[in-house]
Backbone as JSON, one array per atom type, in Angstrom:
{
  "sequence": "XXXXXXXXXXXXXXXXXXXXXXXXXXXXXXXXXXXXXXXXXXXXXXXXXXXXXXXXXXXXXXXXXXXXXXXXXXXXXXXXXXXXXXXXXXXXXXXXXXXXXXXXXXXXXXXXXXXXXXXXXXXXXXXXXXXXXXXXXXXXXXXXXXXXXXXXXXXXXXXXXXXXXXXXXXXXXXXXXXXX",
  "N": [[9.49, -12.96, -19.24], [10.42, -14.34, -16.28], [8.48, -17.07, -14.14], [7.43, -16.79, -10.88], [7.63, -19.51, -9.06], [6.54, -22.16, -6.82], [8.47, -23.5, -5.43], [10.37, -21.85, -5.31], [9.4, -20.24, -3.56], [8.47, -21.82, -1.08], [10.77, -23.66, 0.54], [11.89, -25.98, 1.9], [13.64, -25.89, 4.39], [13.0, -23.38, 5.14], [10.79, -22.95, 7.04], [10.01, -21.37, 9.58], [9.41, -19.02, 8.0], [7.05, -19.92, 7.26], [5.49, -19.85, 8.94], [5.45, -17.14, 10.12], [4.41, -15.96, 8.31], [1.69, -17.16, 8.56], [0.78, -14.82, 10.75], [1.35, -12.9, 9.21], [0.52, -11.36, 6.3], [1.9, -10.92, 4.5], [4.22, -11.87, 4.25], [5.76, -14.01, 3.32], [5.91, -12.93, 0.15], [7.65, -10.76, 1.21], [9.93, -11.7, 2.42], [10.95, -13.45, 0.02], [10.86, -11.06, -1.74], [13.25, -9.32, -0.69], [15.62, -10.44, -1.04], [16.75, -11.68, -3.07], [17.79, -10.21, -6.42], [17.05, -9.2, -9.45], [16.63, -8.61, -12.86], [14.27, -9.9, -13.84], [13.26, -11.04, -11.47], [12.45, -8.11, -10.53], [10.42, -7.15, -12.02], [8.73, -9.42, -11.47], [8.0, -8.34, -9.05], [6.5, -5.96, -8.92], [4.31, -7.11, -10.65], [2.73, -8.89, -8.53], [2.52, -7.75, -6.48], [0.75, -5.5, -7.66], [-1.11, -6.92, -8.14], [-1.92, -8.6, -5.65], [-2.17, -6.68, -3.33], [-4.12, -5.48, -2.33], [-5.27, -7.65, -0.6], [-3.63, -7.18, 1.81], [-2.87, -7.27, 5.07], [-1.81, -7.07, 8.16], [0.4, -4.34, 6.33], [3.48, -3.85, 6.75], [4.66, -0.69, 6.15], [7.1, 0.87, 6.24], [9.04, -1.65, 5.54], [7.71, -1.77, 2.9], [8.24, 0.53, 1.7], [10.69, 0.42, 1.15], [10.85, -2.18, -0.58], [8.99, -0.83, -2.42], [11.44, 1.15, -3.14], [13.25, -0.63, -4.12], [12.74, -1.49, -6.18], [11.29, 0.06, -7.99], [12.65, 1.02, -10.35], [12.01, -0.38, -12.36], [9.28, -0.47, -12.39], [6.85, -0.15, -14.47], [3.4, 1.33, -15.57], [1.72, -0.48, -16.57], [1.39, -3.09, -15.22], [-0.55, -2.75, -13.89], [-4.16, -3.46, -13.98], [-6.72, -3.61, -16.66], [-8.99, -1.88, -15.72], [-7.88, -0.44, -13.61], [-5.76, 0.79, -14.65], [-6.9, 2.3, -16.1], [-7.94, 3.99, -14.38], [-5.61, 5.08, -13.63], [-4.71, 6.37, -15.26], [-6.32, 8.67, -15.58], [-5.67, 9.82, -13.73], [-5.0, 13.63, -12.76], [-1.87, 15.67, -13.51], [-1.73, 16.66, -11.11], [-2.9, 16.45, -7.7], [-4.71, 15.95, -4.67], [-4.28, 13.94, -2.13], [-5.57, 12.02, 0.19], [-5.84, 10.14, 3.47], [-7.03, 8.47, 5.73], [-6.57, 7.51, 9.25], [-4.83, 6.48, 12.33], [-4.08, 8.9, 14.67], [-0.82, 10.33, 14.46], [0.58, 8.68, 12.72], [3.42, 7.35, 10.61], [3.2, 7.39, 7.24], [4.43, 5.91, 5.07], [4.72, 4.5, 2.03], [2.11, 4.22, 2.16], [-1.35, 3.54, 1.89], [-3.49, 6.03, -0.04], [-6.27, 7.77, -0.57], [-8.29, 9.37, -3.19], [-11.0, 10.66, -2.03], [-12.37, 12.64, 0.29], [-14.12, 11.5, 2.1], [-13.59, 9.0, 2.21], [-11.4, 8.86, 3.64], [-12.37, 10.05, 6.09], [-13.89, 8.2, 7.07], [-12.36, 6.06, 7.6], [-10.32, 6.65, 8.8], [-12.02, 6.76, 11.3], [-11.74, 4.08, 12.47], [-11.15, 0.56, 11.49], [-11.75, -2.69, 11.06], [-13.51, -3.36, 12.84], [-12.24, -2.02, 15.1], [-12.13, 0.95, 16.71], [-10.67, 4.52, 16.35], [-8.36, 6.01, 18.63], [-7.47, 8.41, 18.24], [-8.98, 9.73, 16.09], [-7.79, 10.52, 12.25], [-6.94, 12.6, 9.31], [-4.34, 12.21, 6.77], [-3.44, 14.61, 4.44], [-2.1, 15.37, 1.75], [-0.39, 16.58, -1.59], [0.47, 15.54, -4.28], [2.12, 14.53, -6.86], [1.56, 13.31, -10.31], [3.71, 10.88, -10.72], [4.6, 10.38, -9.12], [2.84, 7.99, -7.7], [2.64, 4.56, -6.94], [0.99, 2.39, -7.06], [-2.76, 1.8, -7.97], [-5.94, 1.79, -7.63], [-9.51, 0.74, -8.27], [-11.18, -0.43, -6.75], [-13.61, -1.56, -4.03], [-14.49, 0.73, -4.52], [-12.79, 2.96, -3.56], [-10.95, 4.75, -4.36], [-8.32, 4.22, -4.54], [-4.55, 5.35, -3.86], [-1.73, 4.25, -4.18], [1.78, 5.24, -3.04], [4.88, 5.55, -4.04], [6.57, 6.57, -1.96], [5.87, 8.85, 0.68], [6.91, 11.84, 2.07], [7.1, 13.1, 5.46], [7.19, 15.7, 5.71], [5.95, 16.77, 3.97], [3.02, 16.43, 5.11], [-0.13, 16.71, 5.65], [-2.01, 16.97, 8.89], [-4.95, 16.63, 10.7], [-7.35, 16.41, 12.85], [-9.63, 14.35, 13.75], [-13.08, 14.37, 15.52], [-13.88, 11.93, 17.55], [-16.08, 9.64, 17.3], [-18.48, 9.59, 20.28], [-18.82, 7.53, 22.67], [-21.01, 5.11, 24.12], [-21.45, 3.23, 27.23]],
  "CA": [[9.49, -12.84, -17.8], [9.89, -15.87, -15.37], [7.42, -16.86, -13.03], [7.94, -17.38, -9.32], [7.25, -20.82, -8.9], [6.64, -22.71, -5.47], [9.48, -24.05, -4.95], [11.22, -20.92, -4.95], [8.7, -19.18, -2.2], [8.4, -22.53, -0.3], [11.59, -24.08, 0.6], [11.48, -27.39, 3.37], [14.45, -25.42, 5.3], [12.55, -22.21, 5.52], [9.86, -23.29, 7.43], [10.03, -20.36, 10.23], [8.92, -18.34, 6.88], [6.02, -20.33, 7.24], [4.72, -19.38, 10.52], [5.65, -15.83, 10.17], [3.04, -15.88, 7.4], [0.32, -16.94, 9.23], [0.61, -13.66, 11.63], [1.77, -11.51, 8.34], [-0.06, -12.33, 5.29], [3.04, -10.58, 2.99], [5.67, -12.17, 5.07], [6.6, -15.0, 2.26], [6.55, -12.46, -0.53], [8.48, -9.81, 1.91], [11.44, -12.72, 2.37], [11.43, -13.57, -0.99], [11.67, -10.43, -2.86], [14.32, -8.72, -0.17], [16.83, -11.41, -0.84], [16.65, -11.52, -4.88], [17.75, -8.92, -7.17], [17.66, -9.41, -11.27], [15.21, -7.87, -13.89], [12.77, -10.89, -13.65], [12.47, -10.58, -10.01], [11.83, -6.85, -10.8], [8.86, -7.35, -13.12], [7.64, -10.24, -10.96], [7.85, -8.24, -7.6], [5.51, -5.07, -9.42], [2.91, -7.9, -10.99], [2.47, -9.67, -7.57], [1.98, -6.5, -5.14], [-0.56, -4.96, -8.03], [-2.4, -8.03, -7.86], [-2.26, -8.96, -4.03], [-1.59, -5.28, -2.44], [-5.52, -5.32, -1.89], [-5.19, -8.09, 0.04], [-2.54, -7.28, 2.52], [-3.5, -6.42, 5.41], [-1.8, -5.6, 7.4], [1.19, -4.54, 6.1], [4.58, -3.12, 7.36], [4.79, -0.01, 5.41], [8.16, 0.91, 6.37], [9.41, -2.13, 4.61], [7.55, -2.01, 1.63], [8.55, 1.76, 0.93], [12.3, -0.14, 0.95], [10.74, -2.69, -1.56], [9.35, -0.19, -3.79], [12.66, 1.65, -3.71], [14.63, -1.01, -4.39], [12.46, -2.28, -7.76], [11.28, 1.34, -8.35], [12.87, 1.05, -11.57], [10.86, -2.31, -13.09], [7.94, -0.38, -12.41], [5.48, 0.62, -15.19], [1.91, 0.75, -15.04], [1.25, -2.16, -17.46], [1.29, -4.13, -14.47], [-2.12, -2.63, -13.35], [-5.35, -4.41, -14.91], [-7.36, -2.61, -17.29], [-9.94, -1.34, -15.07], [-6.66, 0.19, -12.89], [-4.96, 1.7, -15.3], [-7.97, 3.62, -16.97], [-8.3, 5.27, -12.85], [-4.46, 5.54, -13.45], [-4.19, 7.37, -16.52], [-7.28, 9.44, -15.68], [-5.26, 11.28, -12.54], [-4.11, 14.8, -12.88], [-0.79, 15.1, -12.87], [-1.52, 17.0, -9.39], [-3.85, 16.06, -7.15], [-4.75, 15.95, -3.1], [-4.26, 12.64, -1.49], [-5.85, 11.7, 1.53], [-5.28, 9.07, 4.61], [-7.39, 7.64, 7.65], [-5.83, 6.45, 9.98], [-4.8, 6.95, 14.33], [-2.8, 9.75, 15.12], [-0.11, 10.67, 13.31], [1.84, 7.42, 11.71], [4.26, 7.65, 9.16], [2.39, 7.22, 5.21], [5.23, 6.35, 3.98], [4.07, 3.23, 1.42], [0.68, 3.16, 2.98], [-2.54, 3.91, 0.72], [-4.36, 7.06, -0.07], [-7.53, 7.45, -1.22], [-8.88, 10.64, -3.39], [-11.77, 10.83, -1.18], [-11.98, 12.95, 1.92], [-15.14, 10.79, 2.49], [-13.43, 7.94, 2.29], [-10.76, 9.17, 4.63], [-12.9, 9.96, 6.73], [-14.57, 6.49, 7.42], [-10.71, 4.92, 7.39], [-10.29, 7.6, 10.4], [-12.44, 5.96, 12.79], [-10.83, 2.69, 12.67], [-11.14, -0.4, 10.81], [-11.94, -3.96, 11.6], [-13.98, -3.29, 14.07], [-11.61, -1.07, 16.35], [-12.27, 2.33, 16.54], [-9.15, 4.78, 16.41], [-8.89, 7.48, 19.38], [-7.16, 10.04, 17.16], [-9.21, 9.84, 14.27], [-6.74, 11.67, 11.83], [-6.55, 12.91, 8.44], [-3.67, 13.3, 6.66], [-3.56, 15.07, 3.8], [-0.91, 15.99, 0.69], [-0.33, 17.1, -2.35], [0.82, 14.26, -5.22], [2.53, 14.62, -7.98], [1.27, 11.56, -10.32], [4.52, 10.2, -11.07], [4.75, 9.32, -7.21], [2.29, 7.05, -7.95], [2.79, 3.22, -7.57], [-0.21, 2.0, -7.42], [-3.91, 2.82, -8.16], [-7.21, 0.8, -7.37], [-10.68, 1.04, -8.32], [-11.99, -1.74, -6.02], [-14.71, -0.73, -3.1], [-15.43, 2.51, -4.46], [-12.33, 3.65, -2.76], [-10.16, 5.47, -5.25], [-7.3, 4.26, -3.85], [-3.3, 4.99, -4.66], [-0.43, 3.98, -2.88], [2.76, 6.3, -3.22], [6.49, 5.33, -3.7], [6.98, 7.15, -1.1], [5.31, 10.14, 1.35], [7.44, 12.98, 3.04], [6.62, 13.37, 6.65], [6.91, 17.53, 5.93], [4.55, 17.42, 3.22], [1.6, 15.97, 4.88], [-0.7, 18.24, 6.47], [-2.73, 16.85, 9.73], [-6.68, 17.1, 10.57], [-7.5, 15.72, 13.87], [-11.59, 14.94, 13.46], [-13.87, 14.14, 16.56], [-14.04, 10.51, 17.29], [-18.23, 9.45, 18.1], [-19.01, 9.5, 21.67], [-19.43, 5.72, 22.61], [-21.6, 5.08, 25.35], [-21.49, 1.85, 27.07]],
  "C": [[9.39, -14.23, -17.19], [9.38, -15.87, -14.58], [8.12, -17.24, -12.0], [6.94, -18.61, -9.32], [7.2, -20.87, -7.32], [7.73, -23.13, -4.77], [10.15, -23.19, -4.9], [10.6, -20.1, -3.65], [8.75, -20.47, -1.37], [9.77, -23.62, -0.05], [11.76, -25.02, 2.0], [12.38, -26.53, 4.68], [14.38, -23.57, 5.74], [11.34, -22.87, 5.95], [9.18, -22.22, 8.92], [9.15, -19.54, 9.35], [7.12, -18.62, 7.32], [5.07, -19.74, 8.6], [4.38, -17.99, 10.2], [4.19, -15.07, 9.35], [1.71, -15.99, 7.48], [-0.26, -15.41, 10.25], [0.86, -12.82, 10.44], [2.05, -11.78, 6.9], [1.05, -11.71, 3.92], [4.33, -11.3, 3.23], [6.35, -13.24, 3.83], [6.96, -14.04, 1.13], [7.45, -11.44, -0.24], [9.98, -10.54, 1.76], [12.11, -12.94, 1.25], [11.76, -12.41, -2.03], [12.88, -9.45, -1.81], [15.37, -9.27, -0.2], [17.03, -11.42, -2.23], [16.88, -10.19, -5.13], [18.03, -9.47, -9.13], [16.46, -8.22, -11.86], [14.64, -8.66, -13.53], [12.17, -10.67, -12.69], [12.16, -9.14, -10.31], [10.45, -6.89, -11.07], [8.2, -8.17, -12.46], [7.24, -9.18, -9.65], [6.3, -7.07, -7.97], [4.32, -6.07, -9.77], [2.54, -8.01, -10.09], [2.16, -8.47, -6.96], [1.05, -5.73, -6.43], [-1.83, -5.61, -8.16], [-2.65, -8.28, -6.24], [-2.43, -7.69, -2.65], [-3.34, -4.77, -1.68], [-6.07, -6.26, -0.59], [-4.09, -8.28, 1.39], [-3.0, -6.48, 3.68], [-3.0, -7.48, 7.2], [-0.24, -5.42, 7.18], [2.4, -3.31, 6.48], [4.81, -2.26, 5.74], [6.21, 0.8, 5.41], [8.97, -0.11, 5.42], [9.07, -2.5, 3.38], [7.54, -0.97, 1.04], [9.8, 1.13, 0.52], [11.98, -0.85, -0.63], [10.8, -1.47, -2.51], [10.58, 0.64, -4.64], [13.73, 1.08, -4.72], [14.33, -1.58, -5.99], [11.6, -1.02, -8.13], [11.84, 1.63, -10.15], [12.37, 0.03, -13.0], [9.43, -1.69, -13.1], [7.08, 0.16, -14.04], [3.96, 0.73, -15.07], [1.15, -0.21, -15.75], [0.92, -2.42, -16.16], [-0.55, -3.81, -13.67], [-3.16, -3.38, -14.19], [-6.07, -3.33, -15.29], [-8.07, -1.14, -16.84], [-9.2, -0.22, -13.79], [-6.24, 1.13, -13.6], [-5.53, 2.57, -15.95], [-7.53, 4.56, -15.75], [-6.57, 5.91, -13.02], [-3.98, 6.79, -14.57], [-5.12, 8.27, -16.64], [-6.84, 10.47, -14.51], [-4.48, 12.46, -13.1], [-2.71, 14.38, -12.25], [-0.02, 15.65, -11.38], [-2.53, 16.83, -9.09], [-3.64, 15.95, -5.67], [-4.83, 14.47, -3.31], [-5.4, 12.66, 0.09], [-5.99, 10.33, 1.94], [-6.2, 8.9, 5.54], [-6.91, 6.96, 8.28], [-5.81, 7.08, 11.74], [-3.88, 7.93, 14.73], [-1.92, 10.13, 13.81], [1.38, 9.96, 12.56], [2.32, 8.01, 10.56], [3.01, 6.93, 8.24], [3.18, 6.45, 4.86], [5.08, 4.82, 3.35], [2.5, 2.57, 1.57], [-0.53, 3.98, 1.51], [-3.17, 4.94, 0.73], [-5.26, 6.88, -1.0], [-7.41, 9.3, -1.6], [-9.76, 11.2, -2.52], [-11.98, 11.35, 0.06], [-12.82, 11.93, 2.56], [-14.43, 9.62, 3.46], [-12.3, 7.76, 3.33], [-11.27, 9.11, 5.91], [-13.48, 9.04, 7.94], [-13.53, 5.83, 7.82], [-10.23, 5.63, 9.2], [-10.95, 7.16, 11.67], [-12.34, 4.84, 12.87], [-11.53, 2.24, 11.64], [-11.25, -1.39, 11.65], [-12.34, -4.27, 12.6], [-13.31, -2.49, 15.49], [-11.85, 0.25, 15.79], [-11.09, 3.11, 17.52], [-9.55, 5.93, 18.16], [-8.07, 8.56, 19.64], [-7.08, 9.93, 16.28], [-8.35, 11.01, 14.14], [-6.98, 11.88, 10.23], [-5.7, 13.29, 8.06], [-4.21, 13.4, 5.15], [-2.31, 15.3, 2.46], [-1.16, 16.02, -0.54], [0.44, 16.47, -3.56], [1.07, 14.63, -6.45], [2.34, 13.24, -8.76], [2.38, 10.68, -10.51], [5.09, 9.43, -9.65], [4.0, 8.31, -7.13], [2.94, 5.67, -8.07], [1.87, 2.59, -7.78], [-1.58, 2.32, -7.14], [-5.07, 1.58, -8.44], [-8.41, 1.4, -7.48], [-11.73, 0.76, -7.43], [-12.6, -1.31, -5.04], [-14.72, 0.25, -3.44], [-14.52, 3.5, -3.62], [-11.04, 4.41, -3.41], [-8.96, 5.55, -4.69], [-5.79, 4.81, -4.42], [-2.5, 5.26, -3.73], [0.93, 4.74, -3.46], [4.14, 5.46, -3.45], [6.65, 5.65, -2.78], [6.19, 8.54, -0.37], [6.33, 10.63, 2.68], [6.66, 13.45, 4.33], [6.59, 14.99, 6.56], [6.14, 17.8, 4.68], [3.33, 17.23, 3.42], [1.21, 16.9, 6.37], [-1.96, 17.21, 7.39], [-4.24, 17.41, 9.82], [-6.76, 16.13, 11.42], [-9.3, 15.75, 13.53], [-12.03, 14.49, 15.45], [-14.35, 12.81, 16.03], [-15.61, 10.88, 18.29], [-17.79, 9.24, 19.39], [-19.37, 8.26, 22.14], [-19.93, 5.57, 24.04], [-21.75, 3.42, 26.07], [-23.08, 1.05, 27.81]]
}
């Protein structure tokens, strides 16, 4: 396998790239793997998003259902780290998903957690904003939809190839009462 070097993600006459990146912390590897196609880039694009996909944040999930489509076939789960691939090879090969999030956004590439709990919590915002239509969604996962699968915060995460807007089933909760 060849590595992505610097000089292939940083180029003096992409320097726009550069900016973009400061507002959209995937934006260099977004550029660089939508323009490439071989096996190598395959195998690199799966290593790099099972290592960094924790850190992305936040990320256009619309175009990284495209990615996984388009290297969908490079995937195995080697590319997970030990401690990944145990949680990966320990899922039924059906299982509920669940989502927190505002209303009712497309899934489609975004992360589910096993956890209603943990849904839950994801439901009344993040990063200090709180949503105002906490939502749950919900579905029904076959594991081979699986791309990737995280142990990390205690949040039993796994991100999908892909999620069907008519298989996911809604749950509006009651956002807290905020008093000022």
């Amino acid at each position: 396998m060849t590595a992505i070097s610097s000089s292939d993600l940083f180029l003096p006459e992409q320097a726009s790239v550069y900016r973009e990146a400061a507002q959209r912390p995937s934006a260099v590897l977004d550029y660089f793997f939508m323009r490439r196609r071989s096996a190598a880039i395959g195998e690199q694009f799966w290593n790099v998003v099972a290592r960094q996909w924790p850190g992305f944040n936040p990320i256009e999930r619309t175009r990284w259902a495209r990615l996984f489509t388009r290297f969908k076939s490079y995937w195995t789960p080697d590319i997970l780290s030990p401690e990944d691939r145990a949680f990966y090879d320990g899922l039924p090969n059906d299982f509920t998903a669940y989502r927190g999030q505002n209303g009712a956004e497309l899934a489609a590439a975004g992360s589910f957690t096993l956890s209603r709990d943990v849904a839950h919590r994801y439901a009344l915002g993040r990063r200090n904003i709180s949503y105002s239509e906490p939502t749950i969604v919900s579905l029904r996962v076959m594991k081979q939809r699986v791309a990737l699968a995280f142990t990390a915060r205690d949040e039993e995460e796994v991100v999908l190839f892909s999620a069907h807007c008519a298989e996911l089933r809604l749950e509006a909760i009651q956002a807290p009462h905020v008093t000022h």
